[in-house]
Wavefront OBJ file of the C-alpha trace (Angstrom):
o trace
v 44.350 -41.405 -70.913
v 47.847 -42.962 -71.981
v 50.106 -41.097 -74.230
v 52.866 -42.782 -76.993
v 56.270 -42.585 -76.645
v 58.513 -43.526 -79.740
v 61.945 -44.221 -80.034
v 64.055 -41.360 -82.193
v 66.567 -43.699 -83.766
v 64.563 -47.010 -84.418
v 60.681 -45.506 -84.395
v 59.399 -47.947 -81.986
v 56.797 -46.996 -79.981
v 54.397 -47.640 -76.812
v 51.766 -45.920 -75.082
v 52.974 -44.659 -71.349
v 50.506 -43.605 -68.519
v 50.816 -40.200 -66.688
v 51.279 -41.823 -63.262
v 53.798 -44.383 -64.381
v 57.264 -43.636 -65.933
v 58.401 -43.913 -69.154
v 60.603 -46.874 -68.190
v 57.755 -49.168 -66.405
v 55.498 -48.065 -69.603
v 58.695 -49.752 -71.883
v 59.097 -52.586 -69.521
v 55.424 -53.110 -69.564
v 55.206 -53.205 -73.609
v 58.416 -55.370 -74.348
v 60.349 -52.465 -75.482
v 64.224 -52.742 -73.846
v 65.062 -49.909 -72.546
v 68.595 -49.894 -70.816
v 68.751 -49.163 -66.835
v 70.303 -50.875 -63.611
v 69.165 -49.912 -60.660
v 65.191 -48.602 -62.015
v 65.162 -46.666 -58.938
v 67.256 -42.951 -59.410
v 71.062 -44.127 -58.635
v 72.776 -45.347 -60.894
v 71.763 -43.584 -64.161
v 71.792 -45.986 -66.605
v 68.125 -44.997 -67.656
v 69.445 -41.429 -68.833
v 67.748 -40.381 -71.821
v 67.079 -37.492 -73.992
v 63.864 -35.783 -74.195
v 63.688 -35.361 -77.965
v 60.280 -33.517 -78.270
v 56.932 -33.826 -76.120
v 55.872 -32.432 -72.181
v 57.040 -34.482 -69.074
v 57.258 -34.267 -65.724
v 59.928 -35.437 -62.548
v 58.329 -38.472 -60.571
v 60.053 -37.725 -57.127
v 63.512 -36.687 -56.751
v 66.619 -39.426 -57.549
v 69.753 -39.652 -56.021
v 71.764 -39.562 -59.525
v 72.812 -35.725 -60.748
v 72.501 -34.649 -64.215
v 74.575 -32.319 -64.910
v 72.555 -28.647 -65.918
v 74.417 -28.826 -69.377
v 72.661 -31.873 -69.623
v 69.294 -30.646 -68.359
v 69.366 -27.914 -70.626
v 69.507 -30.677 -73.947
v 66.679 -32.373 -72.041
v 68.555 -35.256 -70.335
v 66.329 -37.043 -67.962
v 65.859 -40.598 -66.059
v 63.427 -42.981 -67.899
v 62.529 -44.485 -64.296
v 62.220 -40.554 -62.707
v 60.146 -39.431 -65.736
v 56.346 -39.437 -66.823
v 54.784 -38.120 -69.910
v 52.505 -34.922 -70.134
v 51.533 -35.684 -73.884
v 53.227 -37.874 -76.452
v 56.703 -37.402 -76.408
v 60.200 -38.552 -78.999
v 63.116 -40.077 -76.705
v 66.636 -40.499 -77.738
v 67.495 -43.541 -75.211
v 69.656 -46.318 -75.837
v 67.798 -49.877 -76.515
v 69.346 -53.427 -75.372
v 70.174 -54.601 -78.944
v 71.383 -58.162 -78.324
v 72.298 -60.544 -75.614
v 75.586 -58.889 -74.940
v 73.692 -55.448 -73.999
v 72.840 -57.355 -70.772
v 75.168 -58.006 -67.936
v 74.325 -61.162 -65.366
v 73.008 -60.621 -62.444
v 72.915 -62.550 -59.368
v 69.566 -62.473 -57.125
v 68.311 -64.534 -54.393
v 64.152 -65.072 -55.065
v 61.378 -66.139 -53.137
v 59.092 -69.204 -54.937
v 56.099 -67.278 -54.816
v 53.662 -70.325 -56.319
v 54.445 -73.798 -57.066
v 51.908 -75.987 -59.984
v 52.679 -79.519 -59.836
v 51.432 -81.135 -62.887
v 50.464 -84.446 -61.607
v 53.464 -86.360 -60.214
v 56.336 -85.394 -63.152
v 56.193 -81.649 -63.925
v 55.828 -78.362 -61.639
v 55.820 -74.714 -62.798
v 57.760 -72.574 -60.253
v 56.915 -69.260 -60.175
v 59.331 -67.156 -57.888
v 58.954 -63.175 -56.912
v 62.426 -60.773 -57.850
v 63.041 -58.401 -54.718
v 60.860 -55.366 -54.507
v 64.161 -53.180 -54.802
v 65.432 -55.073 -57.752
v 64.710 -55.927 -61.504
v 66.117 -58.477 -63.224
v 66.704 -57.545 -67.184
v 66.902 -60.215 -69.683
v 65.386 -60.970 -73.085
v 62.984 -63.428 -74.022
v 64.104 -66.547 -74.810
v 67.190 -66.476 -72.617
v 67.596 -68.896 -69.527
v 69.209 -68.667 -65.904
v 71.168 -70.780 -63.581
v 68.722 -71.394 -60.282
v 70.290 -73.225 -57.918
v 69.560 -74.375 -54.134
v 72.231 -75.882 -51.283
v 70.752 -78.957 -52.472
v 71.246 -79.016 -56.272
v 71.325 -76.813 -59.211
v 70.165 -76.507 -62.493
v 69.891 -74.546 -66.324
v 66.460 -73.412 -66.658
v 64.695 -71.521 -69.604
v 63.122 -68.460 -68.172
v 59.120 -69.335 -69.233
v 57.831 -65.368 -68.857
v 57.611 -62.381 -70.412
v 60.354 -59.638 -69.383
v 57.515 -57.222 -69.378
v 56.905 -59.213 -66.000
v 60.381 -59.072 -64.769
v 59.348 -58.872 -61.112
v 58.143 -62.452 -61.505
v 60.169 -65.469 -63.061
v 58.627 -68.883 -64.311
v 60.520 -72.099 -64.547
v 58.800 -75.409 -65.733
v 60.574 -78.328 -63.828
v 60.317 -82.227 -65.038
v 60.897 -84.737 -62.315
v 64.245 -86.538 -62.875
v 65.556 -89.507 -60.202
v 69.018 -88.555 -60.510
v 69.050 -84.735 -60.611
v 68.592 -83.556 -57.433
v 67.292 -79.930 -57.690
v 63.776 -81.552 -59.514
v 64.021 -83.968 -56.557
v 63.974 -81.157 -54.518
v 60.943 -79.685 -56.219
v 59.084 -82.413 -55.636
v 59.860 -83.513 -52.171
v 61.153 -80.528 -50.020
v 60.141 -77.270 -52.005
v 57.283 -75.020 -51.006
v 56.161 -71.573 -51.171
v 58.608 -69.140 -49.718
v 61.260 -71.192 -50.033
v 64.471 -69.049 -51.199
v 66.791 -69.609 -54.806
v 69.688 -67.973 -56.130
v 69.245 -67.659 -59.336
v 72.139 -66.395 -61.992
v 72.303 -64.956 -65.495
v 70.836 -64.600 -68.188
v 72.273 -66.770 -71.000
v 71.935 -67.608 -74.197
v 71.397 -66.207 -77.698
v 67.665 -67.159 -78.225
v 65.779 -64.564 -79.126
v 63.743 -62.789 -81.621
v 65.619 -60.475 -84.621
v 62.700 -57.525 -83.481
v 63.993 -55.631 -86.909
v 62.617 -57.921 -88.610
v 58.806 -58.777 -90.008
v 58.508 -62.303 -91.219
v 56.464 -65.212 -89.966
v 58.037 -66.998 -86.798
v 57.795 -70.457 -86.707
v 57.739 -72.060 -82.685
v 58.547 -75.766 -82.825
v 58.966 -76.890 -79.197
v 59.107 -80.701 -77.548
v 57.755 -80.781 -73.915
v 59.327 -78.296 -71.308
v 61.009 -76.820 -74.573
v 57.672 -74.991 -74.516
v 58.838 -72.668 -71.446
v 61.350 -70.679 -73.602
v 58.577 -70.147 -76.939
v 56.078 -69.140 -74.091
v 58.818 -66.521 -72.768
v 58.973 -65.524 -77.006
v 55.465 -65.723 -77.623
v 54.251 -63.766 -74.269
v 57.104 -61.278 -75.345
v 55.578 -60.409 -79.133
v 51.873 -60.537 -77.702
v 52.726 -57.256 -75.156
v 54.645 -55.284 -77.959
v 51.006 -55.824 -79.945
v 53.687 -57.448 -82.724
v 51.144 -58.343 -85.933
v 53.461 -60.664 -86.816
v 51.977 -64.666 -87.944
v 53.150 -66.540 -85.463
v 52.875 -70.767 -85.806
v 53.628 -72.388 -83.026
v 54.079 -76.065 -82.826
v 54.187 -78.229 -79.686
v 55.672 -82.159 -79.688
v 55.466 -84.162 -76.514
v 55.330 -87.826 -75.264
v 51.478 -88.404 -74.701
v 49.197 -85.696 -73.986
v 50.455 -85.210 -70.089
v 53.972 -83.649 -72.297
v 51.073 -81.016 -73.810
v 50.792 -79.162 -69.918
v 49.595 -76.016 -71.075
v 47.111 -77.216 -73.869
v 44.496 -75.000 -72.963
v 46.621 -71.724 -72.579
v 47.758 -72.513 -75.694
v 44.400 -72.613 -77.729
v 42.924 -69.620 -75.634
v 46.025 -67.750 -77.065
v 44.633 -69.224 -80.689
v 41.510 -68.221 -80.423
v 42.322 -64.610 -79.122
v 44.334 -63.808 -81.857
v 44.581 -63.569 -84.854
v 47.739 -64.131 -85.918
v 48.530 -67.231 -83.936
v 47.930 -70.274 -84.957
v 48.647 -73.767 -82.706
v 49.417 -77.266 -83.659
v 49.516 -79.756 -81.324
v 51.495 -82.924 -82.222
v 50.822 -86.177 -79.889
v 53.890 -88.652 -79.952
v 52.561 -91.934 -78.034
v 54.816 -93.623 -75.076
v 57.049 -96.312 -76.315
v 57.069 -95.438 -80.186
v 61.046 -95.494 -79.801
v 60.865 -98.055 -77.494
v 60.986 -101.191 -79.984
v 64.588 -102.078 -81.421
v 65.236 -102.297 -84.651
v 67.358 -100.540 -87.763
v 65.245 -97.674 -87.925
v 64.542 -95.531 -84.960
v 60.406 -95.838 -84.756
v 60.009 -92.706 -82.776
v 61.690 -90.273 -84.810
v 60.425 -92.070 -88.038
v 56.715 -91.100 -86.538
v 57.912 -87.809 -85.617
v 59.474 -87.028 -88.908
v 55.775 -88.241 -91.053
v 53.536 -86.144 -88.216
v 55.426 -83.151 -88.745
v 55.455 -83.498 -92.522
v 51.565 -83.547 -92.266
v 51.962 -80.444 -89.905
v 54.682 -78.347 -91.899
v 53.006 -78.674 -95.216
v 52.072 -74.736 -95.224
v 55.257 -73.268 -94.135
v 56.585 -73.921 -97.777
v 54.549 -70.833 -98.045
v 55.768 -68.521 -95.754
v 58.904 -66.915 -97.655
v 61.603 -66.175 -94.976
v 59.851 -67.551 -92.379
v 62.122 -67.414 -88.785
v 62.254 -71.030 -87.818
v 62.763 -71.164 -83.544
v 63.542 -74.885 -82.447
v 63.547 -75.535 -78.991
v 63.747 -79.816 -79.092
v 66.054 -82.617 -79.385
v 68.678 -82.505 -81.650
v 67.862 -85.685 -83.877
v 64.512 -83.973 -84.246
v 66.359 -80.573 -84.863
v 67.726 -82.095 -87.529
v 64.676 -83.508 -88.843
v 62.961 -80.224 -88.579
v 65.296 -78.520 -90.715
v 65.839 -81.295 -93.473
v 62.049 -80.377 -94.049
v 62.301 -76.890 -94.318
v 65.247 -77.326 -96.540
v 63.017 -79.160 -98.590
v 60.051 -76.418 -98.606
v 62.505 -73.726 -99.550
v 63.347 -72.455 -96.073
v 67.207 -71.064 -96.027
v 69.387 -72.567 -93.121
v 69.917 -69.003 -91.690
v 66.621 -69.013 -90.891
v 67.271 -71.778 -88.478
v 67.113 -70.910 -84.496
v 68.228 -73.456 -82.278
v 68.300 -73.727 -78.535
v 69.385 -76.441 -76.132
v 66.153 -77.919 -74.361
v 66.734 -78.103 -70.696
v 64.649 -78.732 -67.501
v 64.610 -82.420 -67.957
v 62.056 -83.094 -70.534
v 60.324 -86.624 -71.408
v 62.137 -88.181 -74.540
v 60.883 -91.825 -73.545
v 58.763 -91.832 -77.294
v 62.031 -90.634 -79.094
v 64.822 -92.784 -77.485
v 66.989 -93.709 -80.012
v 67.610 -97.400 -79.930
v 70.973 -99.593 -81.515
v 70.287 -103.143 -83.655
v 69.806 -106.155 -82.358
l 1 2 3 4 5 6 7 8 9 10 11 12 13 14 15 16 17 18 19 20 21 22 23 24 25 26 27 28 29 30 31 32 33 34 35 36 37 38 39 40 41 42 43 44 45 46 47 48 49 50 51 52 53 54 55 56 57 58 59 60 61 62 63 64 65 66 67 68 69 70 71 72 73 74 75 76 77 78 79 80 81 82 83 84 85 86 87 88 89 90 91 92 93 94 95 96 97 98 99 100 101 102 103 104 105 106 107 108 109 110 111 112 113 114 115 116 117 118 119 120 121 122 123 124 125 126 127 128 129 130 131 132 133 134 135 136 137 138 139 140 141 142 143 144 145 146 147 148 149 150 151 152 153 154 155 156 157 158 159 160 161 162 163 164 165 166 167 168 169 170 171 172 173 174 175 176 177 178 179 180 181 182 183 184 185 186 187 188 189 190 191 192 193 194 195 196 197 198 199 200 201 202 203 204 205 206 207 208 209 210 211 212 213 214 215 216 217 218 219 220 221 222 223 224 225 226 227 228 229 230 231 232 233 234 235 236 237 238 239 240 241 242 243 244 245 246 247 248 249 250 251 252 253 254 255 256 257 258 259 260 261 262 263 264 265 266 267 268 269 270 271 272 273 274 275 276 277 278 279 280 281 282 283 284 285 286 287 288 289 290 291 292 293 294 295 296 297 298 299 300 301 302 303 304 305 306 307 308 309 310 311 312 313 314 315 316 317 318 319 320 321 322 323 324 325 326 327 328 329 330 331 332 333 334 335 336 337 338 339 340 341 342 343 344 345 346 347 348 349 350 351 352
């Protein structure tokens, strides 16, 4: 039997088990609770019991003062629900709300994609969690190279971190990847960064549009609105170089098919379209008719929030569509596409 818990001052809510506390139940369901330490010291996850039964997990190191006690103070991470209960606890609004961190992981599992692309998935210390928001990326870095990498998972998962790595000659960390990396091999990893992320006050259709590993930060968004049970329409469109760019096709259209408010387009760019010189850049010219064909519905979707995670000539493209079908340029999200994606089928070309 799980009980809800809803927020006082914005009226979110989740559903909390009696063994667990309150803060694994928000972690869990998306909802950003702020805390440091998750673990009774530092006191971060203070709170006020608005209105509902709970009960002390264990004791915790941090003292709350009996004035406190007495207007039902208590640690989220120390605290489990007897019934449903109202909190007063502050919520990570923005970016900004979260400090960096610095952590050394373990790689816990390492898919290689055929010969070009591996998805790293490393383990956070047991006596650690790292915050961030979906959307956001980190620094990961190894004594023999470094690199920016969008976080691909959900923070409800924040014990485990996902990074989707394309083979690159002259960058050595993918080299690394490829040729020297294995399970239990140790990263420091540093952040997070970046602005990225999803206006939760809001209700409107999101738009995904994504080109190769630019799909690890609109998994990161779309894994985050699928565990807050968010009914908003989600469309999420995914460009690559040749089907091998389209790694996660299948997760993709099991996430159409199991719900209902996500919807998947696929868009298949061949090798070499922006390979042949000439005035006009071939590859973005085919990009720009195959996502006319795909956008024609979003015309339709009012203030629509429009997430781009690709290259910026196609950014641009993207947006002079949307323009056109009555979308408002504040609606525009952009994001810098990192972990070395395949642009072979865009490559913009001079005259000859």
């Amino acid at each position: 039997m799980s009980f809800g818990v809803q927020l006082a001052l914005s009226g979110k809510s989740f559903q909390a088990e009696p063994h667990e506390s309150i803060l694994d139940a928000a972690i869990r369901a998306g909802v950003p609770l702020n805390y440091g330490c998750s673990n009774g010291n530092c006191g971060l996850c203070k709170a006020r019991i608005v209105s509902g039964q709970t009960r002390q997990l264990g004791l915790h190191d941090f003292v709350i003062r009996e004035a406190e006690k007495i207007q039902g103070y208590a640690l989220m991470c120390s605290t489990a629900c007897q019934g449903d209960v109202v909190i007063d606890a502050e919520v990570a609004a923005c970016p900004e709300d979260i400090p960096a961190q610095n952590l050394r992981v373990k790689v816990r599992k390492i898919d290689r994609i055929g010969d070009e692309l591996a998805i790293i998935t490393t383990q956070v210390p047991r006596t650690v969690r790292l915050r961030f928001m979906a959307g956001q990326y980190m620094h990961v870095s190894h004594e023999q190279g470094s690199h920016d990498y969008a976080i691909a998972s959900c923070p409800c998962d924040e014990k485990r971190l996902e990074f989707h790595v394309r083979r690159q000659e002259d960058d050595p960390f993918s080299s690394l990847v490829f040729q020297g990396m294995g399970v239990g091999t140790r990263l420091n990893i540093r952040g997070p960064y970046g602005n990225f992320v999803i206006d939760e006050t809001r209700g409107d259709p999101l738009v995904m549009i994504a080109f190769d590993t630019g799909f690890a930060a609109a998994k990161s968004l779309l894994e985050h609105v699928t565990a807050q049970d968010n009914e908003r329409a989600v469309y999420l469109y995914w460009l690559a170089c040749g089907t091998d760019g389209l790694y996660l096709d299948n997760l993709c259209r099991s996430w159409a098919d199991a719900l209902d408010q996500l919807e998947y387009f696929p868009i298949l760019l061949p090798h070499g379209a922006g390979d042949i010189p000439g005035s006009q850049n071939e590859g973005l010219a085919m990009i720009e008719e195959k996502l006319h064909q795909s956008l024609r519905h979003v015309g339709n979707l009012g203030n629509a929030e429009v997430y781009t995670v690709v290259p910026d000539p196609v950014a641009r493209l993207v947006e002079q569509l949307l323009v056109q079908k009555g979308i408002a340029r504040r609606q525009f999200h952009h994001e810098v596409l990192r972990g070395n994606p395949d642009l072979r089928c865009i490559r913009e070309r001079s005259k000859t």
